[in-house]
NUKOL-833984 format. One record per atom (N, C-alpha, C): residue number from 1; residue in three letters; atom name; x, y, z. Coordinates in steps of 0.2 Angstrom, whole numbers, always signed. Layout:
NUKOL-833984
<NUM,Ala,CA,<X,Y,Z>>,
...
//
This chain:
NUKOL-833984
<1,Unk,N,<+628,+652,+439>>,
<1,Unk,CA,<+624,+652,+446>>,
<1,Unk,C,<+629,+652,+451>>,
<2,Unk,N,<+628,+656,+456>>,
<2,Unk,CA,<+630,+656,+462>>,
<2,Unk,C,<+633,+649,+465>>,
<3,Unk,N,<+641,+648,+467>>,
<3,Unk,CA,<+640,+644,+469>>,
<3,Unk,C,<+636,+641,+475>>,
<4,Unk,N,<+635,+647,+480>>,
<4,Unk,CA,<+632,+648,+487>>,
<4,Unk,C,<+624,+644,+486>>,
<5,Unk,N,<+622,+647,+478>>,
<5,Unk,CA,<+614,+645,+478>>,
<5,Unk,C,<+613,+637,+473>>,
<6,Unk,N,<+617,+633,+476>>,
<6,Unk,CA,<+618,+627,+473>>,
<6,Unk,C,<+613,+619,+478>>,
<7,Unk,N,<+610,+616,+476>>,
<7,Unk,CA,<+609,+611,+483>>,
<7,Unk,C,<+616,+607,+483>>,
<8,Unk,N,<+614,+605,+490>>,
<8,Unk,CA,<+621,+601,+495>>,
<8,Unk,C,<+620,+597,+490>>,
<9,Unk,N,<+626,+592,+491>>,
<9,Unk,CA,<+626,+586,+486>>,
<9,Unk,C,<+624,+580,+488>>,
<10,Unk,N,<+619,+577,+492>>,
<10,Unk,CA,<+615,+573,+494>>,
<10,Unk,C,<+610,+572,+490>>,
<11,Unk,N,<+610,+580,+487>>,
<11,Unk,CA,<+603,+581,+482>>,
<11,Unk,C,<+603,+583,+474>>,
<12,Unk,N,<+608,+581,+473>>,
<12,Unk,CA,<+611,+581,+466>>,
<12,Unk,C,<+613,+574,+465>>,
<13,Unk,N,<+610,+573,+457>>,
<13,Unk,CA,<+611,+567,+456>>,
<13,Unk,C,<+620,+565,+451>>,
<14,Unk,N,<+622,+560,+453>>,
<14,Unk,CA,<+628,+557,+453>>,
<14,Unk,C,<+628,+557,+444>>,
<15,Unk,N,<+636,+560,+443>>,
<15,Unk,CA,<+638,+558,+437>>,
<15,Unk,C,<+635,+551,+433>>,
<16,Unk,N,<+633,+551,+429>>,
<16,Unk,CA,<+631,+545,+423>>,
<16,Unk,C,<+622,+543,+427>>,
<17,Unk,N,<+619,+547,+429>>,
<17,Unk,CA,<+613,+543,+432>>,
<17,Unk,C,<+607,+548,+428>>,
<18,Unk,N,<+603,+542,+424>>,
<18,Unk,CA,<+598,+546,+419>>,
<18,Unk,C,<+595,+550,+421>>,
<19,Unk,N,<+589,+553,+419>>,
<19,Unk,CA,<+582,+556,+419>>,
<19,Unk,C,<+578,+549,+422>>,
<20,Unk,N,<+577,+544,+416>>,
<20,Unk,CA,<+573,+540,+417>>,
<20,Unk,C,<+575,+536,+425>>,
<21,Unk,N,<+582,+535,+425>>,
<21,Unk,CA,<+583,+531,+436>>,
<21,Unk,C,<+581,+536,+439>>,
<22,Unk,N,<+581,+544,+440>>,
<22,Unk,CA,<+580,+548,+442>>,
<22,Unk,C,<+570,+547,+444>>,
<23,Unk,N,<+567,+546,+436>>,
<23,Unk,CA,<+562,+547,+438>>,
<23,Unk,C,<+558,+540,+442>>,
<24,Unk,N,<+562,+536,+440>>,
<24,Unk,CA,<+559,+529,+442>>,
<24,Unk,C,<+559,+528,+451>>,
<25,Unk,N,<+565,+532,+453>>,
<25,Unk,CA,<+566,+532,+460>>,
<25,Unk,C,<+563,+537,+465>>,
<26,Unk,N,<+559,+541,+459>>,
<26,Unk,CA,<+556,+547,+464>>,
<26,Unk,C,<+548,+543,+464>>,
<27,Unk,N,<+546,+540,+457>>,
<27,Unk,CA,<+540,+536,+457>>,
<27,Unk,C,<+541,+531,+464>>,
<28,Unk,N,<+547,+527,+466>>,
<28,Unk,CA,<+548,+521,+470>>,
<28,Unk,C,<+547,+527,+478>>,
<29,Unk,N,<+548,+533,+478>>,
<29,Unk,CA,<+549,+537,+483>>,
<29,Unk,C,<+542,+541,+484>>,
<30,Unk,N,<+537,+541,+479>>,
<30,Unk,CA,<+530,+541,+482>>,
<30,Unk,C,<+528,+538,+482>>,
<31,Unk,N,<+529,+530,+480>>,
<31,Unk,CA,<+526,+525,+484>>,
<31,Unk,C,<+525,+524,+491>>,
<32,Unk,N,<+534,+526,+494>>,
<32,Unk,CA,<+533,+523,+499>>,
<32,Unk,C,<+531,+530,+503>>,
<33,Unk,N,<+530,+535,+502>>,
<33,Unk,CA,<+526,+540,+506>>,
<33,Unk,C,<+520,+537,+506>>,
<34,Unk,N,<+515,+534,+502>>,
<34,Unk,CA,<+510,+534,+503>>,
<34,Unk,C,<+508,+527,+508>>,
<35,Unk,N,<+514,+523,+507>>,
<35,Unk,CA,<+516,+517,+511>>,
<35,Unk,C,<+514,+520,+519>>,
<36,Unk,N,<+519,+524,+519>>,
<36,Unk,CA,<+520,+528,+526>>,
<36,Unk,C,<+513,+532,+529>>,
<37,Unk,N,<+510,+535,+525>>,
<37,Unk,CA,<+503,+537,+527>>,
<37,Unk,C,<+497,+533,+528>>,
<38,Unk,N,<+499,+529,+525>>,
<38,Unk,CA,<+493,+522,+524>>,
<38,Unk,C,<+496,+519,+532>>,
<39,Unk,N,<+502,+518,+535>>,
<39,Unk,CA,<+505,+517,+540>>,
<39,Unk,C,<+501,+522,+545>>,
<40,Unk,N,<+501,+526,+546>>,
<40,Unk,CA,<+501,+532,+550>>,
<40,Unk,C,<+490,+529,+552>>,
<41,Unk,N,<+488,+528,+545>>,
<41,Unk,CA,<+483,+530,+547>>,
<41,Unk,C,<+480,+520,+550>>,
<42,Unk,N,<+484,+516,+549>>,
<42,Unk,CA,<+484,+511,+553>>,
<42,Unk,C,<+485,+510,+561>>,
<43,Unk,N,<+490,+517,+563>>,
<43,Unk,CA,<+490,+516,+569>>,
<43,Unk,C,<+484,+522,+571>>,
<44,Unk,N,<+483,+523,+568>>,
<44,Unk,CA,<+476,+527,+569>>,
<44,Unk,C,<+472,+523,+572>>,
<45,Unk,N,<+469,+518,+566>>,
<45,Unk,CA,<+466,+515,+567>>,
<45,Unk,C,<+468,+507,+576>>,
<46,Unk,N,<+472,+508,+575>>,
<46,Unk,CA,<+475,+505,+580>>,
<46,Unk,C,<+473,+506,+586>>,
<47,Unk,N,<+473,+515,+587>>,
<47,Unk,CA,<+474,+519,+594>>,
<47,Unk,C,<+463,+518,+594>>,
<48,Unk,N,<+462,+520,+589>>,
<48,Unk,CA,<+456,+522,+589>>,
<48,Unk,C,<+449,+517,+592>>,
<49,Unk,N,<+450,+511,+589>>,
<49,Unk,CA,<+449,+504,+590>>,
<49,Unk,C,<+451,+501,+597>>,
<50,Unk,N,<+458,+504,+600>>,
<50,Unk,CA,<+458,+504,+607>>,
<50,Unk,C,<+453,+509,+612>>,
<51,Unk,N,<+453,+516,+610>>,
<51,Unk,CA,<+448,+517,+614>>,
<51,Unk,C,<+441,+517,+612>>,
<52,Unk,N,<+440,+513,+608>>,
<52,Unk,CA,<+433,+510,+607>>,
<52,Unk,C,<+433,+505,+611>>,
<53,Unk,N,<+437,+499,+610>>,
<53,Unk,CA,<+435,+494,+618>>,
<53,Unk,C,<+436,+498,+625>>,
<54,Unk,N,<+439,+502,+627>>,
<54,Unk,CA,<+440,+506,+632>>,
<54,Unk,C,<+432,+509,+637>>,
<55,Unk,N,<+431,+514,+629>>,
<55,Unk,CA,<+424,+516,+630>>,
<55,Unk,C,<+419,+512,+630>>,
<56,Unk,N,<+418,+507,+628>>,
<56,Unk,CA,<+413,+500,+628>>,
<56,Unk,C,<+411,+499,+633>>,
<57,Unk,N,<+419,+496,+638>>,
<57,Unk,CA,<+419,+495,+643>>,
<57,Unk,C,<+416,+498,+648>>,
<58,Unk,N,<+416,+506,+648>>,
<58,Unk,CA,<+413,+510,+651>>,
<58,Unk,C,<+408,+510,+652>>,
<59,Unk,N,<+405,+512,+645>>,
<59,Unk,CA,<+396,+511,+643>>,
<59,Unk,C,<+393,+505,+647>>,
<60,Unk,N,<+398,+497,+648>>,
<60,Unk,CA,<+394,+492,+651>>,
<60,Unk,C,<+395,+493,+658>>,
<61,Unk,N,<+398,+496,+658>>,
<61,Unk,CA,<+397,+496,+667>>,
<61,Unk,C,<+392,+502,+668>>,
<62,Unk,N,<+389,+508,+664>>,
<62,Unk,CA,<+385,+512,+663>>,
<62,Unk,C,<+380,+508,+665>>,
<63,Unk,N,<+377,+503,+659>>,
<63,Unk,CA,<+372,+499,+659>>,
<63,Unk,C,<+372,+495,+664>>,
<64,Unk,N,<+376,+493,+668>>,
<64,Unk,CA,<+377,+489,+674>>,
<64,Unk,C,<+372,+490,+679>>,
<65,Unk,N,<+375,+499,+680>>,
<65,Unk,CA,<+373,+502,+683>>,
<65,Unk,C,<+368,+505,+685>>,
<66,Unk,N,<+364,+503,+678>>,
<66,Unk,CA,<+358,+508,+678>>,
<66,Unk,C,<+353,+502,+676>>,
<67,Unk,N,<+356,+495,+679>>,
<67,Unk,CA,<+347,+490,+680>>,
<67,Unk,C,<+349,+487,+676>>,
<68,Unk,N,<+353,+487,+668>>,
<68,Unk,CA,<+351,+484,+661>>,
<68,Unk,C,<+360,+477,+663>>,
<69,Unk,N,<+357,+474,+667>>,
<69,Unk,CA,<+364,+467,+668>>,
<69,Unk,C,<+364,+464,+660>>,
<70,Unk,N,<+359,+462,+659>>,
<70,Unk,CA,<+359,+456,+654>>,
<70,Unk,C,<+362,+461,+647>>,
<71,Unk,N,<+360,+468,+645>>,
<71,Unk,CA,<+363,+472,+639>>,
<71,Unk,C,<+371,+470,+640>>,
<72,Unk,N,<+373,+474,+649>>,
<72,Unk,CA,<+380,+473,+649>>,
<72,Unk,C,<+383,+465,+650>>,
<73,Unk,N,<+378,+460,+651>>,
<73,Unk,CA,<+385,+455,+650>>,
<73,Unk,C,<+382,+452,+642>>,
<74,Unk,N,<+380,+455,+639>>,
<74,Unk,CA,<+380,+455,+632>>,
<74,Unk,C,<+385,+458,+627>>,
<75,Unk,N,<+385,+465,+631>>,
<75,Unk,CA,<+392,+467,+626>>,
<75,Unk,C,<+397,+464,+629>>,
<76,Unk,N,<+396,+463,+635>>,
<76,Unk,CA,<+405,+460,+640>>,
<76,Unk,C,<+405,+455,+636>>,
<77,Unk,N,<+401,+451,+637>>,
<77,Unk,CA,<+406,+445,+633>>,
<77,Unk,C,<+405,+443,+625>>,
<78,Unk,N,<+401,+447,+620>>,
<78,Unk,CA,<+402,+449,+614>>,
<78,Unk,C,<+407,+452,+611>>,
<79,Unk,N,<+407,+460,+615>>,
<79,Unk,CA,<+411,+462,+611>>,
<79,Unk,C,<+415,+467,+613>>,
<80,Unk,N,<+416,+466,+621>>,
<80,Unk,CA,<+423,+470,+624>>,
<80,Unk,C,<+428,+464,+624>>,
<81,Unk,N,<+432,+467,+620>>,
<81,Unk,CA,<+441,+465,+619>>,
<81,Unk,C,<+441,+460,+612>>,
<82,Unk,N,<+434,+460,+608>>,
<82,Unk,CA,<+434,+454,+605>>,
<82,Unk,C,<+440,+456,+598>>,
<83,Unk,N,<+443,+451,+596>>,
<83,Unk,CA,<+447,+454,+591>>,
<83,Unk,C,<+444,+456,+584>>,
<84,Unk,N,<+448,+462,+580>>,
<84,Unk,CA,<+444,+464,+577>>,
<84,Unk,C,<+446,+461,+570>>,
<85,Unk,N,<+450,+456,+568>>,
<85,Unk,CA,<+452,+453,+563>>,
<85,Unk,C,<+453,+445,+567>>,
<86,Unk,N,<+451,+440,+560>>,
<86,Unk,CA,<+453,+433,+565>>,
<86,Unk,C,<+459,+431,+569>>,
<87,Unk,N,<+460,+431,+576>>,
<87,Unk,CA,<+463,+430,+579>>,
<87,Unk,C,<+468,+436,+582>>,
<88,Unk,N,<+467,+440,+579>>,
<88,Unk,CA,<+470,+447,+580>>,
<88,Unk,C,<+466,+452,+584>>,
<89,Unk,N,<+470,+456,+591>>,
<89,Unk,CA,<+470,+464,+588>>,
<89,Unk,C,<+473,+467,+585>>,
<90,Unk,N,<+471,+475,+582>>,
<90,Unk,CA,<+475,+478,+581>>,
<90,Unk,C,<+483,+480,+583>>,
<91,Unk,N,<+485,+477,+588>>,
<91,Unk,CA,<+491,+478,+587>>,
<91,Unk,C,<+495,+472,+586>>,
<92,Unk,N,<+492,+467,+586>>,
<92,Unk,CA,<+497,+462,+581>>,
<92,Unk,C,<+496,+463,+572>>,
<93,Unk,N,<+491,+467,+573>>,
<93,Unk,CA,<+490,+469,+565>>,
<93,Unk,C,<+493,+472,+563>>,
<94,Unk,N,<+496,+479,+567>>,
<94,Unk,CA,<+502,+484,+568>>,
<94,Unk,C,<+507,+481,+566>>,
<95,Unk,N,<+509,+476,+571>>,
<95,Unk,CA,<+515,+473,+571>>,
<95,Unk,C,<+516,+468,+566>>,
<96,Unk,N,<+511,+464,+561>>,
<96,Unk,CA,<+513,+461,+556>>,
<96,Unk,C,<+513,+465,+550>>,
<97,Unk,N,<+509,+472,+550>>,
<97,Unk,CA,<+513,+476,+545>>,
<97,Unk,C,<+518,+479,+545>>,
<98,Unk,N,<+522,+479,+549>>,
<98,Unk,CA,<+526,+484,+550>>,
<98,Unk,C,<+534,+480,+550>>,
<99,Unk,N,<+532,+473,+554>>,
<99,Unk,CA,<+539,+467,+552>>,
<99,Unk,C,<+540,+463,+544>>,
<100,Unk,N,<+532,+465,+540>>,
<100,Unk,CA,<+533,+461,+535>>,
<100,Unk,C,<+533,+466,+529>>,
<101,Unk,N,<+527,+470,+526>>,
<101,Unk,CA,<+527,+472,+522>>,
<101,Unk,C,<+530,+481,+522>>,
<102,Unk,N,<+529,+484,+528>>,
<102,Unk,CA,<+532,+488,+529>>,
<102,Unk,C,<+540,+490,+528>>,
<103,Unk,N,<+543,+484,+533>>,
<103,Unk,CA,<+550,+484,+531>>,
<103,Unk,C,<+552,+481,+525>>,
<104,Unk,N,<+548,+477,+523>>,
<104,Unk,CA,<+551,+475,+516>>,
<104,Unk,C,<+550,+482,+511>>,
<105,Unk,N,<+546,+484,+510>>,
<105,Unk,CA,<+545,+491,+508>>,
<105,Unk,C,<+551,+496,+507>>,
<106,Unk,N,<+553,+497,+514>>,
<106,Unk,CA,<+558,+500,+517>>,
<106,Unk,C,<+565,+500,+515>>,
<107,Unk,N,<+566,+493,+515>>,
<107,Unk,CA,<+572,+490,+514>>,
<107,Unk,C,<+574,+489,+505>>,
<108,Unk,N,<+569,+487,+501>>,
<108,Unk,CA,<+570,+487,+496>>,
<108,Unk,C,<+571,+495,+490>>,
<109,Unk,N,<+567,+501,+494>>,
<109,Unk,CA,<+567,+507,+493>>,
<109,Unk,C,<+577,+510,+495>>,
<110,Unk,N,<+577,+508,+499>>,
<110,Unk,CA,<+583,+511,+500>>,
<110,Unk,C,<+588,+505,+499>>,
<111,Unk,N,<+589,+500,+496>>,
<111,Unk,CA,<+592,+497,+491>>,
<111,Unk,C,<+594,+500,+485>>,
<112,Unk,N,<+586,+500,+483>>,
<112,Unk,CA,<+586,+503,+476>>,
<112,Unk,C,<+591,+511,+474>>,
<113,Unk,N,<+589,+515,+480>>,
<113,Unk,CA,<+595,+522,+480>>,
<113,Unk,C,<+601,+523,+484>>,
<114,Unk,N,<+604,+514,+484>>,
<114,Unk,CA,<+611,+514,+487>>,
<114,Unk,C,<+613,+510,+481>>,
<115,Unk,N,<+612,+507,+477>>,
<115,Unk,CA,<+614,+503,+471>>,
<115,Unk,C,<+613,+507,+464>>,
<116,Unk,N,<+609,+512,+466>>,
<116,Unk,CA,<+607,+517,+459>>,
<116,Unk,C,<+611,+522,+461>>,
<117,Unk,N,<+611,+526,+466>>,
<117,Unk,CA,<+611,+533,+464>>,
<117,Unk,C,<+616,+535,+473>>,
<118,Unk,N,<+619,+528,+475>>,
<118,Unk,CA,<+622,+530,+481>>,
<118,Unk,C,<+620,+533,+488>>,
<119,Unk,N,<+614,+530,+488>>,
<119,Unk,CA,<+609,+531,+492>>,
<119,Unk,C,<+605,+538,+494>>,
<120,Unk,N,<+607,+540,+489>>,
<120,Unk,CA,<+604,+550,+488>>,
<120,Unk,C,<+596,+548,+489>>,
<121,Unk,N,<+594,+552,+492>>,
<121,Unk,CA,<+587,+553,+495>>,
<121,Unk,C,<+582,+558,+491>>,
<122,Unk,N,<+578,+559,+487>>,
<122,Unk,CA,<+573,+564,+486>>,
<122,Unk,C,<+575,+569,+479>>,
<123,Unk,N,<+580,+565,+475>>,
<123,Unk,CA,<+582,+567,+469>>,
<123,Unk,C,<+576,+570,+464>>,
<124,Unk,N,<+572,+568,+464>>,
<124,Unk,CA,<+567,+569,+458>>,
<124,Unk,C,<+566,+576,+460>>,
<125,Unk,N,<+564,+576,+467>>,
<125,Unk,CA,<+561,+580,+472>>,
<125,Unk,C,<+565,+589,+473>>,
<126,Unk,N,<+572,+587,+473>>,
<126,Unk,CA,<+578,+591,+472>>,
<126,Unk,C,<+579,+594,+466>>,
<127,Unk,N,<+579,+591,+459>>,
<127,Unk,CA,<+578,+591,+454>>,
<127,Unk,C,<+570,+598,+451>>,
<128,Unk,N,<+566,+595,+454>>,
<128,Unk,CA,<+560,+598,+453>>,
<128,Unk,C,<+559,+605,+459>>,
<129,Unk,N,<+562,+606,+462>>,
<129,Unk,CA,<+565,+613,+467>>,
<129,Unk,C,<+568,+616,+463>>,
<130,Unk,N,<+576,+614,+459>>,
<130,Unk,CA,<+578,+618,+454>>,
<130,Unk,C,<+576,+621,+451>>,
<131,Unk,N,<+571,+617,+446>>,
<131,Unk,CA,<+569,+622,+440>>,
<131,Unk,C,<+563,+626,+443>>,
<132,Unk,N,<+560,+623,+449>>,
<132,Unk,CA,<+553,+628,+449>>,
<132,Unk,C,<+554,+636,+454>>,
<133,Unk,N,<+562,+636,+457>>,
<133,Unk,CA,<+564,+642,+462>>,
<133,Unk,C,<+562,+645,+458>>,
<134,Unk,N,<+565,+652,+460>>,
<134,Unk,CA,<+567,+659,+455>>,
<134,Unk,C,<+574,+660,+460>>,
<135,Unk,N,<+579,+657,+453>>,
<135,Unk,CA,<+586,+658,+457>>,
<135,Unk,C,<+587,+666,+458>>,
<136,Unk,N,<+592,+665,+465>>,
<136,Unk,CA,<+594,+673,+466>>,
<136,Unk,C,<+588,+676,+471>>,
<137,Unk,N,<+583,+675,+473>>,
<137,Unk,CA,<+576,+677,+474>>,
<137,Unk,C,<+578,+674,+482>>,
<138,Unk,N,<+575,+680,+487>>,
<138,Unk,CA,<+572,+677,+493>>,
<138,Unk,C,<+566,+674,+496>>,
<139,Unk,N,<+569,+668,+498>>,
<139,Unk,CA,<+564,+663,+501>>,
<139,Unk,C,<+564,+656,+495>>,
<140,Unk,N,<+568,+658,+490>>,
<140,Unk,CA,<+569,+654,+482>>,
<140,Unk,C,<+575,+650,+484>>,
<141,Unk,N,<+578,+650,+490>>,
<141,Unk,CA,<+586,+647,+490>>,
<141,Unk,C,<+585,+642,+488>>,
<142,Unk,N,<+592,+638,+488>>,
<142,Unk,CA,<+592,+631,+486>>,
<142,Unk,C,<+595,+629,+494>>,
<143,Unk,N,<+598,+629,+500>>,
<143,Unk,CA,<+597,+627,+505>>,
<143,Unk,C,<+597,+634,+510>>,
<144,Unk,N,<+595,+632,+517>>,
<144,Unk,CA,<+595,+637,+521>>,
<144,Unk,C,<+602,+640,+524>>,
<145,Unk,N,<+602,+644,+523>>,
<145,Unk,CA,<+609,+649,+527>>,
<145,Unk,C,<+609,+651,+534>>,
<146,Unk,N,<+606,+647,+538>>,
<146,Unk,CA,<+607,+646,+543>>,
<146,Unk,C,<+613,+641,+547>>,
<147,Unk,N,<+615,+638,+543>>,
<147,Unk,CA,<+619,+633,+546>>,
<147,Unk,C,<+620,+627,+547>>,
<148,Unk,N,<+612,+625,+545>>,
<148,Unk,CA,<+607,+618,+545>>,
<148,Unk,C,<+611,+614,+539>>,
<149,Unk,N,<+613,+616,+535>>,
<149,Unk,CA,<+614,+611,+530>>,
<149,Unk,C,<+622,+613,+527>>,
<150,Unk,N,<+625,+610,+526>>,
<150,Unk,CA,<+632,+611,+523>>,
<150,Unk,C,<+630,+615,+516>>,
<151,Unk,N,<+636,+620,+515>>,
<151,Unk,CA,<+635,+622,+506>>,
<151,Unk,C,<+639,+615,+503>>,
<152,Unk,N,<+638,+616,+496>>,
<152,Unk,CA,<+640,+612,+492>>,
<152,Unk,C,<+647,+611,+491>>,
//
């Protein structure tokens, strides 16, 4: 093999490091992407939730305005700003997942491939690039030759 068409060493796994640590830490490393989407769609739900009281807000002063007082201090003091978990809005629910189970997540994942494998990142993932290229082949490389990534 070319040496040119080899991955950087970030992405090859370290002398004496099996299959099975290789594949235990790619399984610990979809975890936590799905960790991070399930994140993502929290603050979703976050943003979303906010312009829902926003827009509430609106609608009451719609119905303010159009005769219905008692509908609007009915949602006004029901259910503009009400929290949507006990004692919570959404962004302290952000903020408790993100300072607890989030970062413990985080923090234990990359433990794991500093104590295993030197803190190498996306091994299994690197690994399965290898075998699936077509060595030698355009658009097949093992990194880009633009300058973005160190050769091996």
């Amino acid at each position: 093999m070319d040496e040119q068409d080899k991955p950087t060493t970030e992405h090859r796994r370290p002398q004496g490091v099996d299959d099975a640590t290789v594949e235990a830490l790619g399984k610990l490393s979809e975890a936590l992407e799905v960790v991070e989407d399930a994140r993502g769609h929290l603050y979703g739900f976050h943003r979303l939730s906010g312009m829902a009281d926003l827009t509430l807000g609106e609608a009451v002063d719609l119905f303010r305005e159009a005769g219905h007082g008692e509908l609007a201090d009915r949602l006004q003091t029901e259910l503009v700003g009400r929290n949507v978990v006990q004692g919570r809005w959404t962004f302290q629910v952000v903020e408790e997942y993100d300072d607890d189970y989030y970062a413990t997540f985080k923090r234990l994942e990359a433990s794991a491939r500093d104590d295993l494998v030197g803190g190498r990142r996306h091994l299994f993932e690197a690994e399965m690039k290898e075998d699936r290229r077509t060595h030698g082949r355009a658009h097949h490389e093992a990194v880009p030759h633009d300058g973005s990534e160190q050769a091996p």
